[in-house]
N, C-alpha and C positions, 0 to 999 in steps of 0.2 A: 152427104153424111153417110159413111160407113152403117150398114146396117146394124151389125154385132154391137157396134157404138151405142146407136140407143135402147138395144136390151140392157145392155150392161148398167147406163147410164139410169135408165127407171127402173132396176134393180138396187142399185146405189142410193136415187133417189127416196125409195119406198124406206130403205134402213137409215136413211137418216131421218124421216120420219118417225122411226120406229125410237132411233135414239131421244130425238126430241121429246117426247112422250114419256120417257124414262128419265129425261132432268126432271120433266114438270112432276112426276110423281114420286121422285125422289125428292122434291121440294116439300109437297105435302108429306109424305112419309117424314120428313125432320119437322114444319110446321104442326104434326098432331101429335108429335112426341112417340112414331109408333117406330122408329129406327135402332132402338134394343131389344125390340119385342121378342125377336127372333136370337135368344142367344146360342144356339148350335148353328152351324152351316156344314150341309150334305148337300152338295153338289148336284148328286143325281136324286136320292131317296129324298131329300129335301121340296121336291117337285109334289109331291103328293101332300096336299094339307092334312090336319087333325078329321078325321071322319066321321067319327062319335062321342058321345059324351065323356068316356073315358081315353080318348087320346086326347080330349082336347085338355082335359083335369090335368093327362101328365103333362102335356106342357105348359101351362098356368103352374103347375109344382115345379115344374124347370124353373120358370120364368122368376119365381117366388125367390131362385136361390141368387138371384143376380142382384148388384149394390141399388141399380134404379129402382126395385120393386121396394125392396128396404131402406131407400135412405127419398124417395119418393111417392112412388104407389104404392104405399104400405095400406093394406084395407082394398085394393081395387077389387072389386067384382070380378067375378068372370067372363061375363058379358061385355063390360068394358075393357076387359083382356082381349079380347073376341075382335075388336073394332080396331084395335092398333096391332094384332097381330095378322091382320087381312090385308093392313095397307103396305109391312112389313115384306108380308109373303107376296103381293102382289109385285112389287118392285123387284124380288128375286126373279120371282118368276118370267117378268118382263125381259130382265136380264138374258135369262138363257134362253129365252124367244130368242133374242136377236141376233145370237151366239149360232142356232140353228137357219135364221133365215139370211145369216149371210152366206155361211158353212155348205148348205146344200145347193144353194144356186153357183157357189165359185166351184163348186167339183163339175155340175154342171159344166161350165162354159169352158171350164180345164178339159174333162172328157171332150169337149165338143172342139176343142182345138180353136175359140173365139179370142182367148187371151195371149200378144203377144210378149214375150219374157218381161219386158219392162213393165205391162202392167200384171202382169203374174205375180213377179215378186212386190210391187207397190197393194197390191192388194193380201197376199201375206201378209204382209207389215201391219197391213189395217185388221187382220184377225188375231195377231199376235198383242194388238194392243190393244184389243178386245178382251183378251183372255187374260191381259194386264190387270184390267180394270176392275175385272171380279175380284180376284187376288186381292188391290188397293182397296176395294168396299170392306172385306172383310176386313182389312187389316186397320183401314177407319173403325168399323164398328167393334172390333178388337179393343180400343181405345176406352172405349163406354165400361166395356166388362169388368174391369179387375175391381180400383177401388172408386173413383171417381165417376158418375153416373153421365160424364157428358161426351161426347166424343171430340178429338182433339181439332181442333178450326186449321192445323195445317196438315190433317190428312184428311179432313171435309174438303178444305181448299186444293188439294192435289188431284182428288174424284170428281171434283169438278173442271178442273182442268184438263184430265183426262178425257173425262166425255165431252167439252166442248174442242180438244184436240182430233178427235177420231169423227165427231160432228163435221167439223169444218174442213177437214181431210177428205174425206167422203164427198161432202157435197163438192169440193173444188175438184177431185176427178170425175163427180159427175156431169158435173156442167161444159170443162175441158173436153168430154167424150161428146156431150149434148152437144156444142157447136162446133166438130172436129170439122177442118175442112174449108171453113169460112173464114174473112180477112183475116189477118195478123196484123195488120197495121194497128200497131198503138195510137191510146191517147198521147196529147201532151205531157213529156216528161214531168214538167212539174207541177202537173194535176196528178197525175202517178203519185209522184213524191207525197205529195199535200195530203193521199188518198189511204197511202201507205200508213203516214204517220196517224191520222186519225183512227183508223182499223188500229192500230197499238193501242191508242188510246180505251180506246171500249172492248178490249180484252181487257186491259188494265182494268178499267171501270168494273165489268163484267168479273172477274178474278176477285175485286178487295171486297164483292157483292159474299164471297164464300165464308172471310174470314166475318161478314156481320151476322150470318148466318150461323158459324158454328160459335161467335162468343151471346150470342142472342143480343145484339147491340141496337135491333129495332126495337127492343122495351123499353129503353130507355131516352131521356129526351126527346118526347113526342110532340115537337114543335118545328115549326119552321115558315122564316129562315133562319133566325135566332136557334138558340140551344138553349132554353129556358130562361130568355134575355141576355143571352151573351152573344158574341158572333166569335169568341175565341172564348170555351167553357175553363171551367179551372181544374187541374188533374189531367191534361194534355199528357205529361210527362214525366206521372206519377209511377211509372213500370222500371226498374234500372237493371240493365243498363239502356240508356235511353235507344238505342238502336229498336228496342224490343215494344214499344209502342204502339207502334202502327199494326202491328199484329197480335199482340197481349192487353193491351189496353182498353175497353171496353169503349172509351172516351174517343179517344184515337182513333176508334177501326170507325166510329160511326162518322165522324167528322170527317173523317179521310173519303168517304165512301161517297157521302153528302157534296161534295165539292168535287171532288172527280167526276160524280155526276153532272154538275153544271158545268165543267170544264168540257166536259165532254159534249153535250146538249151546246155549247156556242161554238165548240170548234165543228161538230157535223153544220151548224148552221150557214157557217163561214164560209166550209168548203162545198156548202150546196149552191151558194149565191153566186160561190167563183165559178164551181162547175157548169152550172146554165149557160154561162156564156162562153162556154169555149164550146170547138168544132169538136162533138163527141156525137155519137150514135144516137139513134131515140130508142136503142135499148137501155144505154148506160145513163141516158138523159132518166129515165123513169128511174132506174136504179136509184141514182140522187133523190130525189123527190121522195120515192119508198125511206127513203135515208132519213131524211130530216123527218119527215112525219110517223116514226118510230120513235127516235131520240125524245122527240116530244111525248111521247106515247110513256115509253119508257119512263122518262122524268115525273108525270104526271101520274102514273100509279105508284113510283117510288114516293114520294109526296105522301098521295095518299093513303099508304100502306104505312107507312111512319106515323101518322095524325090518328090513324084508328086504331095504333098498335099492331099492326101484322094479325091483321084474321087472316084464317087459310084461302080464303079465296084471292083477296087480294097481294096475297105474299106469292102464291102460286102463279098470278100473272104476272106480277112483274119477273118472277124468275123466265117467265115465258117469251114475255114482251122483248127482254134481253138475249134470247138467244134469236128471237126475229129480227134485232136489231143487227146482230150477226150474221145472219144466215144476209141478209139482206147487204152488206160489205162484203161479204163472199162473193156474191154476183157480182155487186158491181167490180170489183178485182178484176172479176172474169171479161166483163166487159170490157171497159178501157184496155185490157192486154189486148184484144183482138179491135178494138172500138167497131165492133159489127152489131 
């Protein structure tokens, strides 16, 4: 393996850690309601928090003039201003961490003449959609500001798309760098196949998890498998025109999301039972395995994150558990294309 390969590679690695960390706390961040807190964005002077008791006043009188403070926290304390404007700024903040640690190591390795053109510019790309991303947050959270105190489920659902885009980007050229060199010889064509279509499946899953997220569709119907004795609820198609259900309808996005998840949950299982038996690596062979006992994982906190109504802990793992679910078909991807 090419030296440069694995700097680059657990450089890569570290910032998709970094990202990871930044779904999960942008989960809690919308989970405690602290995702308006911040209604100005300063790029640079925005890095420095309130200092003392009079910056922190003027931003609580900022905060005061925004529709959530008035058409929700009307009467909040300051102190509990205090507590959602930290988890707010924390997530900004985290942001432009990432912005900086991937920034200074790629001029590095640019200076150091380690990067050739094709991954020069592949990794541009992954800074440029970096710099996407902030843009799209704000432009989510632009959503909340005017009249409406909530921000919109399909530009929650685009920022999360986003960051699991640049997530999975990342890691798939870190791993491609991590095992440069070593077979090529593919899996089985139609374990590829079978392997492919699942990986859609749990971004699918994964993705309709945003729209329950920003219509708050785990408050309601907190039962399961039923939906308050029903296995098909009434109001499915109460949104017109009907197309507009699955992503406006409250009913809809949670039902939808509910069964995508068990779709999901029997097809990783399917394709783990086939996978065992074919001639694959006892890399990709663990991959599998990692596979289904996620899915499980996954399923089993969505569950119980529905049954107790989404407290922050539990709502924050399973956003978590979900990108492990991810990160973990990323590898195996990696593997079956080389089966080393």
């Amino acid at each position: 393996m090419n030296g440069n390969y694995r700097q680059i590679a657990l450089w890569l690695f570290g910032c998709c850690a970094l990202v990871f960390a930044m779904v999960v706390l942008g989960g809690v961040t919308r989970l405690t309601g602290s995702g308006l807190s911040m209604v100005d964005w300063h790029p640079v002077s925005g890095v420095v928090p309130p200092l003392n008791d009079t910056q922190w006043l003027a931003e609580f009188e900022n905060y005061q003039t925004s529709p959530e403070y008035r058409k929700i926290n009307r009467g909040m304390s300051l102190a509990a201003f205090k507590r959602i404007f930290l988890f707010e700024y924390a997530h900004r903040v985290l942001g432009r961490a990432i912005g900086i640690a991937f920034l200074l190591p790629y001029v590095y390795f640019f200076v150091r003449r380690m990067l050739d053109r094709a991954l020069l510019i592949r990794l541009a790309g992954v800074f440029a959609l970096g710099a996407l991303q902030g843009l799209l947050g704000w432009y989510m959270v632009k959503s909340g500001l005017v009249d409406n105190p909530h921000v919109s489920q399909y530009r929650l659902t685009a920022h999360l798309a986003l960051a699991v885009l640049i997530y999975g980007y990342m890691l798939w050229l870190g791993l491609r760098l991590w095992y440069d060199g070593e077979s090529h010889e593919a899996a089985p064509r139609r374990l590829r196949s079978m392997t492919f279509a699942v990986s859609a499946l749990i971004v699918v899953t994964l993705l309709s998890g945003g729209f329950v997220a920003g219509l708050k569709a785990g408050l309601i119907y907190n039962t399961f498998p039923l939906m308050n004795g029903q296995w098909i609820p009434d109001g499915m198609l109460a949104v017109q025109p009907v197309i507009l259900n699955p992503f406006e309808n409250i009913v809809t996005v949670q039902f939808d999301h509910r069964w995508l998840a068990i779709a999901t949950l029997v097809a990783v299982l399917a394709l783990w039972a086939y996978a065992v038996r074919q001639p694959v690596s006892s890399r990709a062979r663990v991959g599998y395995h990692l596979l289904a006992l996620f899915a499980c994982a996954q399923v089993g906190s969505g569950v119980a994150t529905l049954l107790l109504r989404v407290p922050v802990s539990l709502g924050a793992a399973h956003q978590g558990t979900a990108l492990l679910l991810f990160t973990v078909v990323v590898y195996v991807d990696q593997a079956i294309r080389r089966n080393a």
